[in-house]
C-alpha positions in Angstrom: 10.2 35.3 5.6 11.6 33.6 8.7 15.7 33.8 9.0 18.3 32.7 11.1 18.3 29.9 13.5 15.0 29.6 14.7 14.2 29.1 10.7 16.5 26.4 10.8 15.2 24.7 14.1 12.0 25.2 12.3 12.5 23.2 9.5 14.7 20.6 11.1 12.6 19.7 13.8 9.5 19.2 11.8 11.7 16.8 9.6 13.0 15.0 12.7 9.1 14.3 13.5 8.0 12.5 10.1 8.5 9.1 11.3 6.1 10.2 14.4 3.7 11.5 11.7 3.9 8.4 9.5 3.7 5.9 12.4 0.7 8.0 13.5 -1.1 8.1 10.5 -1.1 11.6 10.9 0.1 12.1 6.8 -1.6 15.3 6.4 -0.7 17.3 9.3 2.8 16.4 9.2 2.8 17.3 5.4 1.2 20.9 5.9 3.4 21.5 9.1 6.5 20.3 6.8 5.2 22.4 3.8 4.4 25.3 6.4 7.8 25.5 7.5 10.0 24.8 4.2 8.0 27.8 2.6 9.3 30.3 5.2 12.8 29.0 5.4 15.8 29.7 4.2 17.4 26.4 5.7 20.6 25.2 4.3 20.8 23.0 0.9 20.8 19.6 2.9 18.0 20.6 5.2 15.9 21.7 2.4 16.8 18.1 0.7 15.7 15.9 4.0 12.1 18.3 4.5 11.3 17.4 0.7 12.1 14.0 1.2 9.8 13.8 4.2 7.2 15.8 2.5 7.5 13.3 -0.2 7.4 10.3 2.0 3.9 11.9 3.4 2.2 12.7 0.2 3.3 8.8 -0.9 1.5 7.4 1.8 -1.5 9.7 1.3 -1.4 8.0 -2.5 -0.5 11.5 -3.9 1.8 10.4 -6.0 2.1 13.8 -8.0 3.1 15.6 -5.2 5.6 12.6 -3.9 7.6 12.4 -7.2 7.6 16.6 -7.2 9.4 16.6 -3.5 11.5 13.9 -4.9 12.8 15.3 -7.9 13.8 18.4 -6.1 15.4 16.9 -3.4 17.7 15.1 -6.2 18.6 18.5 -7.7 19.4 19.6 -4.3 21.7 16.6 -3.2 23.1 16.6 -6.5 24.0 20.3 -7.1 25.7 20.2 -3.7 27.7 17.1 -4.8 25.9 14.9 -1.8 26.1 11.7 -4.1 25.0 9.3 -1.6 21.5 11.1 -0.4 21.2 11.7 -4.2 21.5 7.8 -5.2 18.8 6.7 -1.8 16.4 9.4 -3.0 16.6 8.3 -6.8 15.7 5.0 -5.0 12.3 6.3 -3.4 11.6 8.1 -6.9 11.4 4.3 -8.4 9.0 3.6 -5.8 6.8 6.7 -6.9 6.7 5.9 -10.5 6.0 1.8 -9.7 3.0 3.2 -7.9 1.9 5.4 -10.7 2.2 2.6 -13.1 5.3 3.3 -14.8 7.2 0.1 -14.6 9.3 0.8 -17.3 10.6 4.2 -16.0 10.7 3.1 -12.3 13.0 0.3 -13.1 15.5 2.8 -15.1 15.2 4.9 -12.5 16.3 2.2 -10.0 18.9 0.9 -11.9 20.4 3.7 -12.1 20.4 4.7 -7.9 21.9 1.3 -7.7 25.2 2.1 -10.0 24.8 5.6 -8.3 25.3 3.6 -4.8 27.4 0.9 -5.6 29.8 3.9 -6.8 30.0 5.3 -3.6 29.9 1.9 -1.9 26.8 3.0 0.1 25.5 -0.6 1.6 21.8 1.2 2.6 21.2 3.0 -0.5 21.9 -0.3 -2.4 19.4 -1.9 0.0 17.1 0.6 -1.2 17.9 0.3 -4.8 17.4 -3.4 -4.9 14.4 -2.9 -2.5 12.9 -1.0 -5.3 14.1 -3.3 -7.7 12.7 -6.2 -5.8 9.2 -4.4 -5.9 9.3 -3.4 -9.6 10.2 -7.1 -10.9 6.9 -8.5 -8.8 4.5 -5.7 -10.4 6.3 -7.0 -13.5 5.1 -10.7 -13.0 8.7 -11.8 -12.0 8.7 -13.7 -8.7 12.3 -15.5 -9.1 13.7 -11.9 -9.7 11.8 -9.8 -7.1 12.6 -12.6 -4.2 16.5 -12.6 -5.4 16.3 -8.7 -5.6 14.6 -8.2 -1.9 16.4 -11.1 -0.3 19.8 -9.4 -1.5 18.3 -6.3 0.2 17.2 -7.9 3.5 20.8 -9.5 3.7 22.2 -6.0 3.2 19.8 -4.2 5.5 20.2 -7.0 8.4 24.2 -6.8 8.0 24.0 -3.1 8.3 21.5 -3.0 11.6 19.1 -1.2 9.8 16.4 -3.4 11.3 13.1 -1.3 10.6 14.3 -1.2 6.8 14.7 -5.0 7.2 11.2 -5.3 9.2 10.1 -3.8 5.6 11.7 -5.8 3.1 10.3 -8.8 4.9 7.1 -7.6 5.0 7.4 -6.8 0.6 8.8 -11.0 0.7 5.4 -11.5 2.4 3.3 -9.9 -0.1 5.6 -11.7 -3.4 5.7 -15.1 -1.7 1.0 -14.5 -1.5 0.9 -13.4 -4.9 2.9 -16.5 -5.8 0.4 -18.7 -4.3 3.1 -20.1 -1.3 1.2 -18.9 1.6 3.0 -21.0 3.9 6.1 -18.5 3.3 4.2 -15.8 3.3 3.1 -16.3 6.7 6.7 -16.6 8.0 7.8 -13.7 6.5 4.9 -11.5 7.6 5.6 -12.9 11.2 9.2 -12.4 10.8 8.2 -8.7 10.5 5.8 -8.6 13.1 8.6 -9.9 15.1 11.1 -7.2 14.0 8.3 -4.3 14.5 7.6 -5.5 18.0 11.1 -5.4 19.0 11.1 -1.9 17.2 8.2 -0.6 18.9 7.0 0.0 16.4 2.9 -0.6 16.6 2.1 0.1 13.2 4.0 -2.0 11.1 3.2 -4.5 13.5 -0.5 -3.7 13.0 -0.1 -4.0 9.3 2.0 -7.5 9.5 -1.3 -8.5 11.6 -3.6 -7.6 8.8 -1.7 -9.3 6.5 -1.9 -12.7 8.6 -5.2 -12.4 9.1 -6.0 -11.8 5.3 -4.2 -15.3 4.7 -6.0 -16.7 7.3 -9.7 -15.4 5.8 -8.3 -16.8 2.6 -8.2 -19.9 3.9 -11.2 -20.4 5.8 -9.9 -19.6 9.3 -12.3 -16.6 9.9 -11.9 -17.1 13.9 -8.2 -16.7 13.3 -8.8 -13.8 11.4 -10.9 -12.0 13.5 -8.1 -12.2 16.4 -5.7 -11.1 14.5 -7.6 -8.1 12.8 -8.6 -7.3 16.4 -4.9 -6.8 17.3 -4.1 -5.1 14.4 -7.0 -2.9 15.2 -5.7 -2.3 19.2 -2.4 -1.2 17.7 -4.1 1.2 15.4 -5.8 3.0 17.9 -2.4 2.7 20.3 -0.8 5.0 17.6 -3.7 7.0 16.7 -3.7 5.6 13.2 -7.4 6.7 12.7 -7.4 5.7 9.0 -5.6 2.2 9.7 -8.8 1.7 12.5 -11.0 2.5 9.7 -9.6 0.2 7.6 -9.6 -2.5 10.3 -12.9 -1.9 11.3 -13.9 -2.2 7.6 -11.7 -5.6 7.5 -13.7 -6.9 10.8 -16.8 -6.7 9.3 -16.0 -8.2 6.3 -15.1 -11.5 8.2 -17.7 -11.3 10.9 -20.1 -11.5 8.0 -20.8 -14.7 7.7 -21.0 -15.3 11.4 -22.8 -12.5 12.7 -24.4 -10.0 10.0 -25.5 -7.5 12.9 -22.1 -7.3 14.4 -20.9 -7.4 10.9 -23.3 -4.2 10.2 -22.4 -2.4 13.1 -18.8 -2.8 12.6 -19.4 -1.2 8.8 -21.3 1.5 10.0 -18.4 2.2 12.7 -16.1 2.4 9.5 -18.2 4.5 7.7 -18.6 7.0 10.4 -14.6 7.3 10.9 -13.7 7.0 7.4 -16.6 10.3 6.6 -14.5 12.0 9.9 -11.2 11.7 8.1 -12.6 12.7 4.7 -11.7 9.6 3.2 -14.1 9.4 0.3 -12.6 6.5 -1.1 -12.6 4.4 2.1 -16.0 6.2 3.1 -17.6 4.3 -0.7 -15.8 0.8 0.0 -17.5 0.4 3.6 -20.6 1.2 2.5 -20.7 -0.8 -0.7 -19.7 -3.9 1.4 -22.8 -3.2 3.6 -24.9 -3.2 1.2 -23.1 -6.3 -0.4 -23.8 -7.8 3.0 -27.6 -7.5 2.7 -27.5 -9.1 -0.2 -29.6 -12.3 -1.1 -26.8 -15.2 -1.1 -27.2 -16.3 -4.9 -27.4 -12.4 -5.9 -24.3 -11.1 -7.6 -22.8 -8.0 -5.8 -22.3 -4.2 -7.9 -18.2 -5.5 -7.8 -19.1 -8.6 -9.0 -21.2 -7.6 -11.6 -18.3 -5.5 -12.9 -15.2 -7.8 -12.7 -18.0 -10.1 -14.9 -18.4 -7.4 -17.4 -14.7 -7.1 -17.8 -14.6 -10.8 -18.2 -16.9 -10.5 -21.0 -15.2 -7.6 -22.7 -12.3 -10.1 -22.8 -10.0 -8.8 -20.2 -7.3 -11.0 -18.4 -7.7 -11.4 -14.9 -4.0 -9.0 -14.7 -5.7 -6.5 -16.9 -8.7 -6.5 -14.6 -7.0 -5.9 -11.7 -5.2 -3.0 -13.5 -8.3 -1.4 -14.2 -10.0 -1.8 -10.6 -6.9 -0.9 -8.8 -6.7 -4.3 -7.1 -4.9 -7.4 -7.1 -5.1 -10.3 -9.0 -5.8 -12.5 -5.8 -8.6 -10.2 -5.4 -10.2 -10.8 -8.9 -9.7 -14.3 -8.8 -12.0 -14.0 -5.0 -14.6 -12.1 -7.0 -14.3 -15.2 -9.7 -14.5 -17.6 -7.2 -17.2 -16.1 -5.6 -19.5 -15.5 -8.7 -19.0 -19.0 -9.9 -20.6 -20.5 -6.4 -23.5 -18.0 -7.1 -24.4 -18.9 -10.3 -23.5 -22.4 -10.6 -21.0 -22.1 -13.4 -17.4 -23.6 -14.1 -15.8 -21.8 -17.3 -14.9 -18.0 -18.4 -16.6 -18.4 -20.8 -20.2 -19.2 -19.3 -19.4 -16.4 -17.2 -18.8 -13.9 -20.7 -21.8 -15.4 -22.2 -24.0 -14.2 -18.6 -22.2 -10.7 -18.9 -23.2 -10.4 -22.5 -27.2 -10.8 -21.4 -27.0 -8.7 -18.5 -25.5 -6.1 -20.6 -22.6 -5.8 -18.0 -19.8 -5.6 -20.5 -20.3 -1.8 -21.3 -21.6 -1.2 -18.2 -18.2 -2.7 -16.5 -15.5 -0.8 -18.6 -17.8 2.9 -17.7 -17.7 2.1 -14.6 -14.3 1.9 -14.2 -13.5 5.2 -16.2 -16.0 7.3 -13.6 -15.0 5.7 -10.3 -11.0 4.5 -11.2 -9.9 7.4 -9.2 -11.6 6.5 -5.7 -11.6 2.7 -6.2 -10.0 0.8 -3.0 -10.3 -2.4 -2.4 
């Protein structure tokens, strides 16, 4: 076991680089390098904290959510046994965020209560940011728009007051994504370019790159593919800047998806691209999405794709479109997209003509096995 000062050095430099990691995409080999190093170490309490923090913040954004609340919860124990009240309350902040992922709204929001009475105690501004952050998030999972803007907009004043500019990038970005799912698109796009703005000025390419995607989702949704497509391809130049090999992959798969309906062989080459990098990274997930929207893309135009043909069978089986979205691990805008676009196939206008389809198709048993085998690696 490593001792002494170069343990230490150890340890606190590969902390100091998880924000190169992260803006890199580079989740795993930070994680293993951080994991690596903590092992061997016999760091101080506080050092120990801060690498299971950034461990934790690198397993979230891998979507290992196990592992994220794990780092968490022993960073808390750390901060709190050596009376550090204020790291204690910010990490109890990111813990919310880990359980609001796993779907655990009710134990992510007492969680994030309590961080906030844990901050406001200490009168630390940032770690109230945080907890209403998370707050902000919770209440919009939770189908409460009024509360998650008042939470997050409390944040972003806090965050802005404070300097803490990339955190206020962030919150700006989450007002982006409540204001979309609220149907004011016309907000969201001044809040996502409000954090474009605020990433640029940062430096910071990749959350500059994901503000870009998010603009040019909005602008797909609306019909502006040629707006799209620009966007997505600066959102794909930052990605490769970085070295963000899966957010390329994931803009490569995005390209295609708009260039389909202007150019199926750029279209196919772009998926095939995205298949190839998301089978390099070992992304098995991203690797079955690319490939099913190719073969949606050859597709007759009246003929209903394999997603389609499940989000009908979980119509049938009298699922709301919340509860679908639950189950498929999407969004609700993106169920209503499959709706919309299954309607224009097969010429109908109601629910229930749709159900009454399902029903002879047999897709209603179909849709709800589907979703138990493939849940896990569903990405949409």
């Amino acid at each position: 076991m490593s001792t002494g000062t170069q343990a230490t050095s150890t340890l606190v430099l590969a902390t100091r680089l998880t924000s190169h990691w992260e803006s890199h995409g580079q989740f795993l080999a930070g994680r293993q390098t951080l994991e690596s190093a903590l092992a061997e170490s016999d760091d101080p309490p506080p050092d120990r904290a801060a690498a299971h923090r950034a461990i934790a913040t690198l397993a979230m954004a891998q979507g290992d959510l196990m592992a994220a609340r794990g780092h968490l919860e022993a960073a808390i124990a750390i901060h709190e046994a050596i009376g550090d009240e204020r790291s204690a309350a910010s990490a109890t902040a990111a813990l919310a965020i880990a359980l609001l992922h796993a779907g655990d709204l009710g134990a992510a929001e007492r969680v994030a209560r309590s961080a906030l009475v844990a901050a406001s105690l200490v009168d630390d501004k940032r770690g109230r940011g945080f907890a209403l952050t998370s707050l902000g998030l919770i209440a919009s999972a939770d189908g409460r728009p009024a509360d998650a803007f008042d939470r997050l907009l409390e944040a972003l004043q806090i965050f802005r007051g404070d300097g803490a500019r990339k955190e206020a990038a962030s919150v700006l970005t989450n007002l982006g994504n409540v204001a979309h799912d609220g149907g004011d698109d016309h907000r969201s796009v001044r809040f996502y370019d409000g954090a474009r703005q605020l990433f640029d000025a940062l430096g910071d390419r990749r959350g500059a790159a994901m503000c870009l995607n998010n603009l040019a989702l909005l602008a797909a949704a609306h019909s502006d593919l040629d707006h799209a497509i620009e966007l997505g391809r600066q959102a794909h130049d930052h990605f490769i800047a970085v070295g963000d090999l899966h957010g390329e992959a994931a803009m490569l798969n995005n390209l295609a998806g708009w260039w389909g309906t202007h150019d199926a062989c750029e279209a196919t080459a772009l998926y095939g691209q995205a298949i190839a990098l998301f089978e390099k990274l070992g992304d098995t997930a991203g690797r079955h999405t690319a490939r099913a929207n190719l073969d949606d893309l050859r597709l007759e135009p009246t003929e209903v794709s394999k997603r389609e043909a499940q989000v009908a069978g979980l119509v049938a089986s009298g699922l709301s479109n919340r509860e679908i979205a639950a189950q498929l691990f999407i969004s609700e805008r993106t169920v209503h997209s499959h709706l919309s676009h299954i309607f224009t196939k097969l010429g109908l206008t109601s629910r229930t003509q749709l159900a009454t389809w399902a029903d002879r198709q047999g897709l209603s048993e179909d849709a709800v096995q589907g979703v138990r085998s493939s849940a896990s690696v569903t990405r949409v």
